[in-house]
N, C-alpha and C positions, 0 to 999 in steps of 0.2 A: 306110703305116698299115694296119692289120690290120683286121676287118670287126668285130671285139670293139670297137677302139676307135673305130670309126667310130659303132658304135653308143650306145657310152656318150654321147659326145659331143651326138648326133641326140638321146638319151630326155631328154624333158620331166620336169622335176625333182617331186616330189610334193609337196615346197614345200623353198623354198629361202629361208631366213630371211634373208639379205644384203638381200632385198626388203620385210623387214618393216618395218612404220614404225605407231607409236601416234597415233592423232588427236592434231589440236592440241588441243581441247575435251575428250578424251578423260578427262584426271584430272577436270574441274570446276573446278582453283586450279592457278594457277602451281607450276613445278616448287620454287621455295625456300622455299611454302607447306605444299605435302606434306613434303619434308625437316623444316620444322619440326614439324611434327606425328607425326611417325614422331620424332627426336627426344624430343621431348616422350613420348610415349607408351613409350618406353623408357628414359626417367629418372622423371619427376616421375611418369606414370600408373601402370609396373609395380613400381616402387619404393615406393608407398605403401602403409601399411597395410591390411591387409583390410579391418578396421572403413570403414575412409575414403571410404563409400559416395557420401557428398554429392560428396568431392571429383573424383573421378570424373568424379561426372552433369557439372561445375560444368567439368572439363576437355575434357569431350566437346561439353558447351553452347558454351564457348568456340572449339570449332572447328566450329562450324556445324551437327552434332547435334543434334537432336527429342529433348528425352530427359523423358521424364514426372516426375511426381514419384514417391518412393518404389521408382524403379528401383533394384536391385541388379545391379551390375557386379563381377564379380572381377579383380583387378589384372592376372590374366594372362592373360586376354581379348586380342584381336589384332584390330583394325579399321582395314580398308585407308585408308578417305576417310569421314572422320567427316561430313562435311558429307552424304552419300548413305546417312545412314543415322537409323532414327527410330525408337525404342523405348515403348510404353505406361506410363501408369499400373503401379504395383508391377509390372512384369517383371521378371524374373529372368534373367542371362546368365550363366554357369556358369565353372568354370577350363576356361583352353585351349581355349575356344571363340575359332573365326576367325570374324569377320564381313567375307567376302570381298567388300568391296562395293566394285567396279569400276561395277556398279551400284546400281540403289536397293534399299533391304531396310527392310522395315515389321514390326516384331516388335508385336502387339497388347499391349492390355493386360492382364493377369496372363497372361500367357504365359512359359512356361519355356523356357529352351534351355540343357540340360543341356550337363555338362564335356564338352569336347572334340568337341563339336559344329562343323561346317564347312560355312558357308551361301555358297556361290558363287557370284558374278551374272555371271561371266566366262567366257569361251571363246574357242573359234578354230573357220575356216571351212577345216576342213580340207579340202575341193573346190576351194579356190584356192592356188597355188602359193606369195602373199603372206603366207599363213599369219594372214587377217584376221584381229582382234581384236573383240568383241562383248560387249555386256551384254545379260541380260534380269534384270528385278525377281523378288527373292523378296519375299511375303509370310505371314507368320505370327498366323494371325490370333490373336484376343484370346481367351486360356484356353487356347491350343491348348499339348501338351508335347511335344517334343522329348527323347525318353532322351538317357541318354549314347551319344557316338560316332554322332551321325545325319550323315549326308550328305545334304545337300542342292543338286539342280541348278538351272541357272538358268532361271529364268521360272515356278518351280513358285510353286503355291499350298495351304498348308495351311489346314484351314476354320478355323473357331471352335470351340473347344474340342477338336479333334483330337488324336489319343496318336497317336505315331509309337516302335517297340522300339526298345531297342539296337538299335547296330550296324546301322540299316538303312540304304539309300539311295534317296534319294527323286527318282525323276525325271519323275514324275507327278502332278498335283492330287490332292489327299488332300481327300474331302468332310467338310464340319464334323461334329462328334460322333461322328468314325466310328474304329474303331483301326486301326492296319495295322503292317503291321511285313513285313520282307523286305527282299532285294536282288535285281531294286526291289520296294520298298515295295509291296502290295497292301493297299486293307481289307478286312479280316473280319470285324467288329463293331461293332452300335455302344455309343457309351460311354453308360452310363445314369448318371443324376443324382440327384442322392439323391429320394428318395420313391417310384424307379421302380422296378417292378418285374420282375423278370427274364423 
């Protein structure tokens, strides 16, 4: 054997997924709980009419979902584990927004999370070879907007009433009232409320 493969063989792997394994408790529901709900959620949820706002709230309620009243969902909306996830009074969730939620995710109320927006509570511990699996909580506070196409990481906190731009990603606390925009996200402003003045 040659000293190339003596070496390959000796180098500790940077992770090697044969070793990976998802908590037992990890989903929250049994595995043929989640199947039906990801079923569900691509017949009866994306298959329904726009308008069919109630029916929605009323599907997402049924699988263990917080969902306020007067929430608007759009049918193509993507939500991992409905049960870890809890939306406001009148919020707004937009087309083709993911709500990646491995873990918990708090959208306030009148808060908007524009199309195609992607809120992630999940990761990996790339320092260990097992390629661990993790959540941390997003939350969205109440009035806070979300443009289109935001990224968001996990364990962030956007304040109350916060503007996040396009296209931005967010891997930082964003303070309430504040705007920010970038990759990552910074604030530069804050947001003024009607009566204030510049």
């Amino acid at each position: 054997m040659n000293k190339q493969n003596q070496a390959e063989e000796t180098m500790m792997l940077a992770q090697d997924l044969s070793r990976f394994r998802v908590p037992a408790t990890f989903r929250g529901r049994s595995g043929w709980y989640v199947q039906l709900w990801w079923l569900v959620q691509a017949s009866l949820f994306t298959w329904s009419p726009q308008v069919l706002y109630g029916w929605r709230r009323f599907l997402l309620r049924l699988f263990g979902a917080k969902i306020g009243k007067g929430v608007i969902i759009r049918p193509s909306t993507r939500i991992t584990y409905p049960w870890k996830v809890s939306i406001g009074d009148f919020a707004w969730v937009g087309d083709d927004v993911v709500l990646y939620s491995l873990g918990e995710i708090d959208i306030g109320a009148n808060a908007v999370v524009s199309q195609r927006c992607y809120l992630c509570t999940g990761s990996h511990d790339y320092t260990q070879p097992t390629f661990d699996i993790y959540t941390k909580p997003i939350l969205v506070g109440a009035e806070a907007w979300l443009a289109t196409d935001v990224f968001v990481a996990p364990g962030v906190r956007i304040g109350r009433g916060a503007v996040v731009g396009a296209r931005s990603s967010v891997f930082e606390d964003i303070p309430e009232l504040m705007l920010a925009k970038g990759t990552p996200a910074k604030p530069f402003k804050k947001r003024l409320l009607t009566g204030e003045q510049n």
